[in-house]
C-alpha positions as CSV (number, residue, x, y, z in Angstrom):
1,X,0.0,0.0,0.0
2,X,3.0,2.3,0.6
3,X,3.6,2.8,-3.4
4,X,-0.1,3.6,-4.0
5,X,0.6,6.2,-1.5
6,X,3.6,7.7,-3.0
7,X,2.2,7.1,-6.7
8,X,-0.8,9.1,-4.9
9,X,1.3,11.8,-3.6
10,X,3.3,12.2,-6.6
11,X,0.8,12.9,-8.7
12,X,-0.6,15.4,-6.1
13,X,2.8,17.3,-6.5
14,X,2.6,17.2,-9.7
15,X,-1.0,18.8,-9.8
16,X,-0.2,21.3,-7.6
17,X,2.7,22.1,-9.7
18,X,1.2,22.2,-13.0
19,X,-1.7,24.3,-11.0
20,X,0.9,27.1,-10.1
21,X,2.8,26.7,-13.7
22,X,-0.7,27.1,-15.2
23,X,-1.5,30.6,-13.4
24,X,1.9,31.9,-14.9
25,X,4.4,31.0,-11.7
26,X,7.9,29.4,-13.9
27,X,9.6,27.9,-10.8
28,X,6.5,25.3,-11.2
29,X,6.7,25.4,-14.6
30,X,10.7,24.9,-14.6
31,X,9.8,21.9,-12.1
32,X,7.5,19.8,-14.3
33,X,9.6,20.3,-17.0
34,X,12.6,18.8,-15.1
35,X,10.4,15.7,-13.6
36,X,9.2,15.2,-17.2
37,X,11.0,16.6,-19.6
38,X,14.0,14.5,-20.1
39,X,11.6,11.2,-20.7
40,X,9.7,12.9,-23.0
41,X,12.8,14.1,-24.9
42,X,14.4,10.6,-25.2
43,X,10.9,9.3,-26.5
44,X,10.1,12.0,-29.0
45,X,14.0,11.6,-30.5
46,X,12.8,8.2,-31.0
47,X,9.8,9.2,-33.0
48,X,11.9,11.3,-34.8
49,X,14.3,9.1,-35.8
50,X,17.2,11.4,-33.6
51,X,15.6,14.5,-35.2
52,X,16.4,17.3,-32.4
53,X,15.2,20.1,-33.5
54,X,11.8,18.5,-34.5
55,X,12.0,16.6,-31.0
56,X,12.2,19.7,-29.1
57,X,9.6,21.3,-30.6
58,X,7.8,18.5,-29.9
59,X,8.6,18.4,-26.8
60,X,7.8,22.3,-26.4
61,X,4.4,21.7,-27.9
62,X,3.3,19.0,-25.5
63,X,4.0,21.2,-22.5
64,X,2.1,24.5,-23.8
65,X,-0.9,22.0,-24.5
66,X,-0.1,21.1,-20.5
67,X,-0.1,24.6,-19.5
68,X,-3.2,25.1,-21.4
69,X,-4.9,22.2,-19.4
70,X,-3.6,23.4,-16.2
71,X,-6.8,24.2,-14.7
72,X,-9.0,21.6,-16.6
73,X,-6.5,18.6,-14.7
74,X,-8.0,15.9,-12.8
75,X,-5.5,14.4,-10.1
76,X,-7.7,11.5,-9.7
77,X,-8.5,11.2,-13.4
78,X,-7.1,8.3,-15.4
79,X,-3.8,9.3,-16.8
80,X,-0.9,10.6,-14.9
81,X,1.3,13.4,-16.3
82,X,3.5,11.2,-17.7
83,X,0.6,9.2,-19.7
84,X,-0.6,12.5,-21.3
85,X,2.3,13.9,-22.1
86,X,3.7,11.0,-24.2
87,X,-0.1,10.3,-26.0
88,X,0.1,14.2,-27.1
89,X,4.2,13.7,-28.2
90,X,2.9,10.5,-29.7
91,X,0.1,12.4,-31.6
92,X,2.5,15.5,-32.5
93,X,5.2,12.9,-33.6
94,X,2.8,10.9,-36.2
95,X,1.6,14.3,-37.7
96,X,5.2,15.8,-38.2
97,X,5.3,12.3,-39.8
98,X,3.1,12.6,-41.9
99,X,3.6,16.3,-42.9
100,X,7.4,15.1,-43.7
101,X,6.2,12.7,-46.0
102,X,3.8,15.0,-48.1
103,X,7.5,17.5,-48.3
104,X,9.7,17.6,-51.0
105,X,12.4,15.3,-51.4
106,X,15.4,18.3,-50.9
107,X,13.4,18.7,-47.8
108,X,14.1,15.9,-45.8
109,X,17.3,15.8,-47.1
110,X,18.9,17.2,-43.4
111,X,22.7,17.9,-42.9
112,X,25.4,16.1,-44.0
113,X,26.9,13.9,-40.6
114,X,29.9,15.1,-38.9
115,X,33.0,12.5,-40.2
116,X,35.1,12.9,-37.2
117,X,36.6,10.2,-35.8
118,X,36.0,9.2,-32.7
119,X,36.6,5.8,-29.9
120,X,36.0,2.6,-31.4
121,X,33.9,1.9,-28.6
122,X,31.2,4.7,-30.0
123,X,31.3,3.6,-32.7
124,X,30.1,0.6,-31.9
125,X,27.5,2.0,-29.9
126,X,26.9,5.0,-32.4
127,X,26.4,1.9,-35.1
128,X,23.8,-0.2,-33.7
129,X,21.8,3.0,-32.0
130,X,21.8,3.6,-36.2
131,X,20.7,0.4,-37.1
132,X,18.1,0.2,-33.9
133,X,16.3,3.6,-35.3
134,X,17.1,3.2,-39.4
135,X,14.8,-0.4,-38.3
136,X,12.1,1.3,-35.8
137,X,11.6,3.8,-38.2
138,X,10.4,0.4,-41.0
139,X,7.9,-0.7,-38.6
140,X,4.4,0.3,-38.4
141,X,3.1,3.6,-37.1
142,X,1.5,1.5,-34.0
143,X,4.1,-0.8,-33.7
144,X,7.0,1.5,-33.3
145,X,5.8,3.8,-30.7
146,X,4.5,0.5,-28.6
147,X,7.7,-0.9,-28.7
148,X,9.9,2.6,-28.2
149,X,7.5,3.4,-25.0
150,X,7.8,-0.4,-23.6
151,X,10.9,-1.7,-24.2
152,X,13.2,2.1,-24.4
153,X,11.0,4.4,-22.6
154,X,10.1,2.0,-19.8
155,X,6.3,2.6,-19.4
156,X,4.1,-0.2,-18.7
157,X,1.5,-1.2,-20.7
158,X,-1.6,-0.1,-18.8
159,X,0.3,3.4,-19.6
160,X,1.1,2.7,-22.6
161,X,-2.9,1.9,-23.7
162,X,-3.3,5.2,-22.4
163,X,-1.0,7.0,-24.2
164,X,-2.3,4.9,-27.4
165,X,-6.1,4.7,-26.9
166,X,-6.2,1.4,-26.7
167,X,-6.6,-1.9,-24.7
168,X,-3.6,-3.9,-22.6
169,X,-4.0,-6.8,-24.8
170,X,-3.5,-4.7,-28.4
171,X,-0.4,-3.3,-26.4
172,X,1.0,-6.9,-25.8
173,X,0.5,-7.6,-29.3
174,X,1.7,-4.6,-31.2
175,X,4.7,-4.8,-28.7
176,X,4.8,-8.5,-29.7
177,X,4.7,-7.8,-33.7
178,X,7.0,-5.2,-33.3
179,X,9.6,-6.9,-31.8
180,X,9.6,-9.6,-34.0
181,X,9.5,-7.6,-37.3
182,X,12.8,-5.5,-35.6
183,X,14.2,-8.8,-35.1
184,X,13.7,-9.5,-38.9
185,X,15.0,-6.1,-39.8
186,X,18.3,-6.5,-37.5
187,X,19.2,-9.7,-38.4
188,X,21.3,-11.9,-36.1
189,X,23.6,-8.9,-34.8
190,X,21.5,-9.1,-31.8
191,X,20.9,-5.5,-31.5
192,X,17.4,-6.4,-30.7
């Protein structure tokens, strides 16, 4: 019973701080952003496919759609901060998507990669991180952010039905799918 009552008073804290952040006061703002923000980074760079800019505006976007909830936000509602906060990067993420594929090729083009050397050791890294997003960037829509907010983001998957709209049990099996079809994608380097 002690973590339903820490999982309660967290999200108290949180409400009380998006309350104060919502009436204009930026130390409650500055708060949230630190609890949340990093997570929500990491996740929307995986949406992205590493795309910063287009993660932190993301990002950005998310938490103005917070602020503008502020007063609207039920502590005892069904989703937590958290929850929210990746279903609207989730959203935001699919329509820059989707607006990116209706660009111009020269577009999407991006900039040409920095060629410095650096420790074998990151490269290694630096080369299956590659491979792990050039593959979750093949898989389905669905797929891909079930699998990014399970298995690199860490949410469970009543969370993660939340954040998606749907049941526990389409979670499992888009999580499911999607592993397997990154497995297929990735070979036997076992990256997976």
């Amino acid at each position: 019973m002690a973590d339903d009552d820490r999982l309660r008073a967290d999200r108290l804290r949180e409400a009380e701080l998006l309350v104060r952040a919502g009436h204009g006061e930026a130390r409650a703002a500055g708060a949230l952003v630190d609890r949340q923000g990093p997570r929500l980074m990491a996740f929307a760079l995986r949406m992205t496919g590493g795309d910063r800019a287009l993660s932190e505006d993301i990002v950005q976007e998310s938490f103005l759609r917070l602020w503008r909830k502020a007063g609207d936000w039920d502590v005892d509602g069904p989703a937590q901060l958290s929850t929210w906060l990746g279903r609207v990067a989730a959203n935001l993420a699919v329509d820059a998507r989707r607006r990116a594929a209706r660009q111009a090729p020269l577009d999407a083009a991006g900039d040409v990669a920095d060629a410095a050397p650096s420790a074998l050791a990151g490269l290694i890294g630096a080369e299956r991180r590659t491979a792990l997003d050039a593959a979750l960037a093949r898989l389905p829509e669905r797929q891909r952010q079930a699998v990014v907010l399970r298995h690199v983001e860490g949410y469970s998957n009543p969370d993660i039905a939340a954040m998606l709209g749907c049941g526990v049990e389409a979670v499992e099996s888009l999580t499911a799918r999607g592993k397997r079809r990154l497995a297929e994608l990735l070979g036997d380097t076992g990256d997976v």
